[in-house]
N, C-alpha and C positions, 0 to 999 in steps of 0.2 A: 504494500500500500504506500500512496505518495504519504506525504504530511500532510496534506490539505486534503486529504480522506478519512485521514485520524481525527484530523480536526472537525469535518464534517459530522465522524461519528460519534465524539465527544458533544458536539451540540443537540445531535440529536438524542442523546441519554440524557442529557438534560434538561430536554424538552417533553421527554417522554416521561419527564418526572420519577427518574426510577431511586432507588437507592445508594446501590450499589453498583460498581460496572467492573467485569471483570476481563482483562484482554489478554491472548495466549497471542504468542509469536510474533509481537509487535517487537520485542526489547531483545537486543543481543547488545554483547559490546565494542563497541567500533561506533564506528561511520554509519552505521545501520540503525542504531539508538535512535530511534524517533520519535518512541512515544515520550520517554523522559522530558526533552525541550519543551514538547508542546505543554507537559502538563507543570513544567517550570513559569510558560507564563502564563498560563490559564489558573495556577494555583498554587498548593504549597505542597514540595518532596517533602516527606517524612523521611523517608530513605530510598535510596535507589541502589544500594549493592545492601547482600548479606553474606557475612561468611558461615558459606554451607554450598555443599558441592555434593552433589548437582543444584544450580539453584542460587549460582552468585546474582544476578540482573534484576533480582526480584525488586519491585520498584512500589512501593504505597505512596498517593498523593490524596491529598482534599482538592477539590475545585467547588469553590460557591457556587452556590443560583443563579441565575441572569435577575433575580428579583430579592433583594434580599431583606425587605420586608415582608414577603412571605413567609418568613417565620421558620422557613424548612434547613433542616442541616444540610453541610454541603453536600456533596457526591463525593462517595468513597472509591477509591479508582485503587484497585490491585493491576499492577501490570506482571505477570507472569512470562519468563525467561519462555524464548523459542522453542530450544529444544522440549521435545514433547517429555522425554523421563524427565527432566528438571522443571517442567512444567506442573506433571502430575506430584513431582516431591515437594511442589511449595504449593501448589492445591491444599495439599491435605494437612 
C-alpha cells in the first residue's frame, strides 16, 4: 500500500467510529515503515519497536477524533510486524 492508502484507511476507521484498528503487514523496518510516520503525525507512538523476536516493529499509537468534543476516546491503532509468525506472536 502507498501512504496515502494508509492514510485513506486511517480516516476511514475513524469515520466508521470504531475502536480499535488493528493493521498486519503494514510495518517492517526500513524504508518500508509507513504506517509509523503517518501515525507520528496523525497522533501519539507509545512505542514503535519491542524487544521480543519475532515481533520487534510492533508499533501502538493513539490518534484522536476528527471531533473532539464528542466526548469519544481516541482510536487505538496496534500496528503488527509483517511477517505473519511475528505477527500472530504479538497478536496474542
Amino acid at each position: 500500500h502507498s501512504a496515502d492508502q494508509l492514510e485513506s484507511a486511517l480516516d476511514e476507521a475513524l469515520r466508521m467510529d470504531v475502536d480499535v484498528l488493528i493493521c498486519s503487514g503494514g510495518v517492517s523496518m526500513g524504508d518500508r515503515d509507513l504506517l509509523p510516520p503517518l501515525l507520528f503525525r496523525r497522533g501519539t507512538i507509545h512505542f514503535d519497536r519491542v524487544v521480543m523476536k519475532p515481533g520487534k516493529p510492533l508499533t501502538f499509537a493513539t490518534v484522536p477524533r476528527c471531533h473532539a468534543s464528542s466526548g469519544r476516546a481516541p482510536l487505538l491503532v496496534f500496528a503488527l510486524p509483517g511477517n505473519p509468525v511475528s505477527a500472530l506472536v504479538c497478536f496474542e
